[in-house]
GUZAPA-77661 format. One line per 10 residues: their letters; for each residue y, z, x of C-alpha. Coordinates in nm, 2 decimals, padded with zeros to 4 digits. Layout:
<sites>
A	Y,Z,X  ...
</sites>
This chain:
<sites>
XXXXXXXXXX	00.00,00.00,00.00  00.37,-00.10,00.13  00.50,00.29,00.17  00.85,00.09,00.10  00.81,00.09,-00.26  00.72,00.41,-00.28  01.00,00.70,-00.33  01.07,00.92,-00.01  00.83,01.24,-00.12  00.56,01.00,-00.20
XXXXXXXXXX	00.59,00.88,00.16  00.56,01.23,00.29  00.25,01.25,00.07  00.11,00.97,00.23  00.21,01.03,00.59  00.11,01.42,00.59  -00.19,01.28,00.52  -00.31,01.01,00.72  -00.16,01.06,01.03  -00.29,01.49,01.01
XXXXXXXXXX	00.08,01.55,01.14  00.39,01.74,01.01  00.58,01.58,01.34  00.88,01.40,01.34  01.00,01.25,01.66  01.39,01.24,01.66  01.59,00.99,01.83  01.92,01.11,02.02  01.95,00.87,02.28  02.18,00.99,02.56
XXXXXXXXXX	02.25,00.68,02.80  02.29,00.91,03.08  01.97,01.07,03.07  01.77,00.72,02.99  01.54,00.57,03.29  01.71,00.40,03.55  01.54,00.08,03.46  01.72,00.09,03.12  02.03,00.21,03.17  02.28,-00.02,03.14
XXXXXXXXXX	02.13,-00.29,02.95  02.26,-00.46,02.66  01.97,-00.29,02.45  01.86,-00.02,02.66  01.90,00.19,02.42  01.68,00.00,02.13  01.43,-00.07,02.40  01.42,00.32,02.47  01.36,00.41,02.09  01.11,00.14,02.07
XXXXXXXXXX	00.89,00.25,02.36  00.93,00.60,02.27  00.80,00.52,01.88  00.52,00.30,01.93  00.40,00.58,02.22  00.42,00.82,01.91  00.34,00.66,01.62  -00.01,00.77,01.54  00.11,01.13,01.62  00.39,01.20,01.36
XXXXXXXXXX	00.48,01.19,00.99  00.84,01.07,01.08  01.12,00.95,01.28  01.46,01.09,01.29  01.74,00.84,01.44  02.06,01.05,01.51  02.33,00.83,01.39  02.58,01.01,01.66  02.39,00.89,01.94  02.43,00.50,01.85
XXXXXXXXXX	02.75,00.55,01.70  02.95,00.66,02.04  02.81,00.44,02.25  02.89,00.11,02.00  02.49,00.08,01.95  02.53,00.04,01.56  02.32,-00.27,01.58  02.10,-00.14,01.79  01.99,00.13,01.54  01.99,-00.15,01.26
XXXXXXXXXX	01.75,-00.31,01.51  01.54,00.00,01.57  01.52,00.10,01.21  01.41,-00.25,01.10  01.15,-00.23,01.34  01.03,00.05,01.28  00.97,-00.04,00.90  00.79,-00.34,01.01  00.58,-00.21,01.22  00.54,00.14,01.12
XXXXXXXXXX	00.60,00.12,00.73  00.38,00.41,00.63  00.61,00.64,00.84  00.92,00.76,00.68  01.28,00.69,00.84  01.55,00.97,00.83  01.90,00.88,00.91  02.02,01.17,01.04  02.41,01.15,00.99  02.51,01.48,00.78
XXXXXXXXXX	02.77,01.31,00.58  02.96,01.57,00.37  03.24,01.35,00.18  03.30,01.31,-00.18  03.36,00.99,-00.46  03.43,00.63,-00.34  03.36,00.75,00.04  03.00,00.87,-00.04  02.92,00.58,-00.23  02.98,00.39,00.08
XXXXXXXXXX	02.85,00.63,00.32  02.53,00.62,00.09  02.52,00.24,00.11  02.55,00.27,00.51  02.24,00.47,00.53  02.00,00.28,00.24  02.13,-00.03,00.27  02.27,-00.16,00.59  02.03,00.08,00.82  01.72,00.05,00.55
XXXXXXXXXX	01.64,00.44,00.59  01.45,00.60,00.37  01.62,00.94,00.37  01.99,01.07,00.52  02.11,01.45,00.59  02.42,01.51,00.40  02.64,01.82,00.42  02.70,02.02,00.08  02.98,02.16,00.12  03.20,02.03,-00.14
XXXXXXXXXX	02.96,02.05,-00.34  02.74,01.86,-00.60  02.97,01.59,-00.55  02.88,01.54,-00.24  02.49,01.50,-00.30  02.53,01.25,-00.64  02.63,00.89,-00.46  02.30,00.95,-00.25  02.08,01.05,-00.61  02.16,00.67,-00.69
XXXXXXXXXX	01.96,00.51,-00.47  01.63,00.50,-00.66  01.35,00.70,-00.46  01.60,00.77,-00.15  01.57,01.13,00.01  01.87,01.35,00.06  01.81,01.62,00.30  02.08,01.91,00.23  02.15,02.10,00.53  02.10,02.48,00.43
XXXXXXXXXX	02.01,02.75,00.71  02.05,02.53,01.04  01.93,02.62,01.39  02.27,02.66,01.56  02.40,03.02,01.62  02.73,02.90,01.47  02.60,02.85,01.09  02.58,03.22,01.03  02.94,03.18,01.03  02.95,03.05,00.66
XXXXXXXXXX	02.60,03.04,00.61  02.54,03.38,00.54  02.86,03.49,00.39  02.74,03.69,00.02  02.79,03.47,-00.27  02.59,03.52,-00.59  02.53,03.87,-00.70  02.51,03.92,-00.33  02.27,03.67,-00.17  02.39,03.46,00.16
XXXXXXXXXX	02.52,03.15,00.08  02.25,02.91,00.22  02.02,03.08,-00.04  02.25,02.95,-00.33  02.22,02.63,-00.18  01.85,02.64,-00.16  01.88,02.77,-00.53  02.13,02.48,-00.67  01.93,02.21,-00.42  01.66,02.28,-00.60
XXXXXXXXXX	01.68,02.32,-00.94  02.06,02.22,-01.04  02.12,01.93,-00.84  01.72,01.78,-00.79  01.74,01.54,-01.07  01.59,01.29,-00.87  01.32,01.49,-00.75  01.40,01.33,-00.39  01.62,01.62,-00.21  01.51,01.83,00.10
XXXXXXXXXX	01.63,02.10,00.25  01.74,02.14,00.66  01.60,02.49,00.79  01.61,02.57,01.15  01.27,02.70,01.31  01.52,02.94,01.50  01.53,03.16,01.21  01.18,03.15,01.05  01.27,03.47,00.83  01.50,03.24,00.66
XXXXXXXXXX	01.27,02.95,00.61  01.02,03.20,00.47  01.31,03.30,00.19  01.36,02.97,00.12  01.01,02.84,00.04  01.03,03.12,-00.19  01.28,03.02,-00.37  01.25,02.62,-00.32  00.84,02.62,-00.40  00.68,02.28,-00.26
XXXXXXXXXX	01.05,02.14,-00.16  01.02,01.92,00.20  01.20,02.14,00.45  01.33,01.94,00.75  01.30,02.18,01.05  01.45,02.13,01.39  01.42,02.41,01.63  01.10,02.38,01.84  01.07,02.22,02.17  01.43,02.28,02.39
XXXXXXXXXX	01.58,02.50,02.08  01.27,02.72,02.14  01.20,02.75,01.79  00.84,02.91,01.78  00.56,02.70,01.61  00.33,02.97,01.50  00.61,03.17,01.30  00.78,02.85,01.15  00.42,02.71,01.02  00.38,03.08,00.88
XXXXXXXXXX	00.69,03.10,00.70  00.73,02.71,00.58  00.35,02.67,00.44  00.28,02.58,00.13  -00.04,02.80,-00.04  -00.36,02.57,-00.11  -00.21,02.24,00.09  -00.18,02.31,00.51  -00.09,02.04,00.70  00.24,01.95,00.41
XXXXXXXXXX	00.57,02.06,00.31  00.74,02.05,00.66  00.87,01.78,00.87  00.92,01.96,01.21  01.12,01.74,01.43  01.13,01.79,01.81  01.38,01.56,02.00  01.44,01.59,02.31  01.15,01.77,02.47  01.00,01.47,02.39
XXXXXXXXXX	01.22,01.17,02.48  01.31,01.33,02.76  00.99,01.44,02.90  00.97,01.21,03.22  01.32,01.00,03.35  01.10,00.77,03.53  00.89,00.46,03.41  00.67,00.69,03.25  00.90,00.80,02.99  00.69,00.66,02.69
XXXXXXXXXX	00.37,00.82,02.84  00.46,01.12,02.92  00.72,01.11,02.57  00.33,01.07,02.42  00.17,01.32,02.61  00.44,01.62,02.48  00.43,01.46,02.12  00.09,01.48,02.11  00.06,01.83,02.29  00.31,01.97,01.98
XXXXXXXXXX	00.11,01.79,01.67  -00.18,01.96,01.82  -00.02,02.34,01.86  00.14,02.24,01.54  -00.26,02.15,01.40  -00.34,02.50,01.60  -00.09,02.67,01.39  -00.17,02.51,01.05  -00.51,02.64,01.06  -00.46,03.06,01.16
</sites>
């Protein structure tokens, strides 16, 4: 079956299981840390992604394209590029955008038609701050996923984050609450928990049932697998429910010509403690 006429949680469905992996490989492509033998080039950067996906492919249930990455270094075409090959090639395995837009009306109409339409992703991260309005332009693209950041991995989100709203409960609670039930007309948002706070991601499954939490943290955040797979799992279906995305432990994991090998090698080495973890 073409997983691109399926909607976004069906393609979760289907990639949790048949690949046996909640991993999702993230793309932040930093030209100064590429391999020397790419750096430079005209599409170094697309030819870094590509190498680094089809060494990983059979390994995760995503990928995770930071739109930042591209964007600074005028390589816009090259993540058109990358995403349309990885939907050829690789059309089982979900495509997150990973852009955290956070604007409102007109603007996130077109910010919405960026991500689904001129990049082909499958999902985007938005930021909720302003609200509902913020989320609906995205609910409009027919089976697209909207991942709503809510308890993130940096320090800096306690800031807001846990301010007491709502008879007392920190803030990214409510959001878990309203993402869920208020807002989820489509049936197609997610949540963003870091794994550097797996307390939190255990009071959000609580409160967000079988929801798909995006969680960054593990690898060189030093999020810890055991505890986030503890707090994230969903009772009677292991191996679902999280997409836990490790960037650049993994692209990064040799700066020499065996950057898609060893990239493999730690991707592989994380589904596998992630596996480990599933099954305590």
């Amino acid at each position: 079956m073409n997983s691109r006429s399926n909607t976004f949680n069906q393609q979760l469905q289907s990639a949790w299981a048949s690949q046996g992996s909640m991993l999702c490989v993230g793309f932040d492509p930093d030209p100064k840390r590429l391999p020397s033998s790419l750096q430079g080039k005209p599409e170094g950067i697309f030819e870094f992604c590509r190498e680094i996906a089809d060494a990983t492919a059979d390994l995760v249930c995503s990928f995770k394209p930071q739109f930042a990455y591209f964007a600074s270094q005028r390589a816009e075409a090259q993540l058109e590029k990358l995403i349309g090959y990885l939907k050829d090639k690789y059309p089982h395995i979900p495509v997150i955008l990973d852009s955290k837009r956070g604007d409102i009306g007109s603007t996130a109409d077109h910010y919405a038609l960026e991500a689904f339409e001129r990049y082909g992703a499958d999902a985007v991260t938005v930021n909720p701050y302003m609200g509902f309005d913020t989320i609906e332009p995205y609910l409009k693209h027919a089976g697209k996923g909207v991942i709503v950041l809510c308890r993130t991995s940096n320090p800096g989100g306690s800031d807001l984050q846990f301010l007491h709203v709502d008879s007392g409960k920190p803030l990214y609670l409510h959001v878990a609450k309203l993402a869920s039930q208020q807002w989820n007309n489509s049936g197609q948002i997610s949540l963003v928990v870091g794994a550097t706070f797996p307390e939190e991601i255990a009071k959000v499954r609580a409160i967000v049932g079988d929801m798909p939490l995006l969680i960054p943290g593990i690898g060189a955040q030093g999020g810890d697998i055991d505890a986030t797979i503890k707090a994230g799992r969903i009772a009677g279906a292991p191996g679902t429910g999280m997409i836990i995305n490790s960037s650049r432990a993994i692209l990064y994991a040799s700066s020499g010509s065996d950057f898609a090998q060893a990239a493999r090698s730690v991707a592989q080495s994380t589904r596998d403690a992630l596996r480990a973890a599933t099954a305590k």
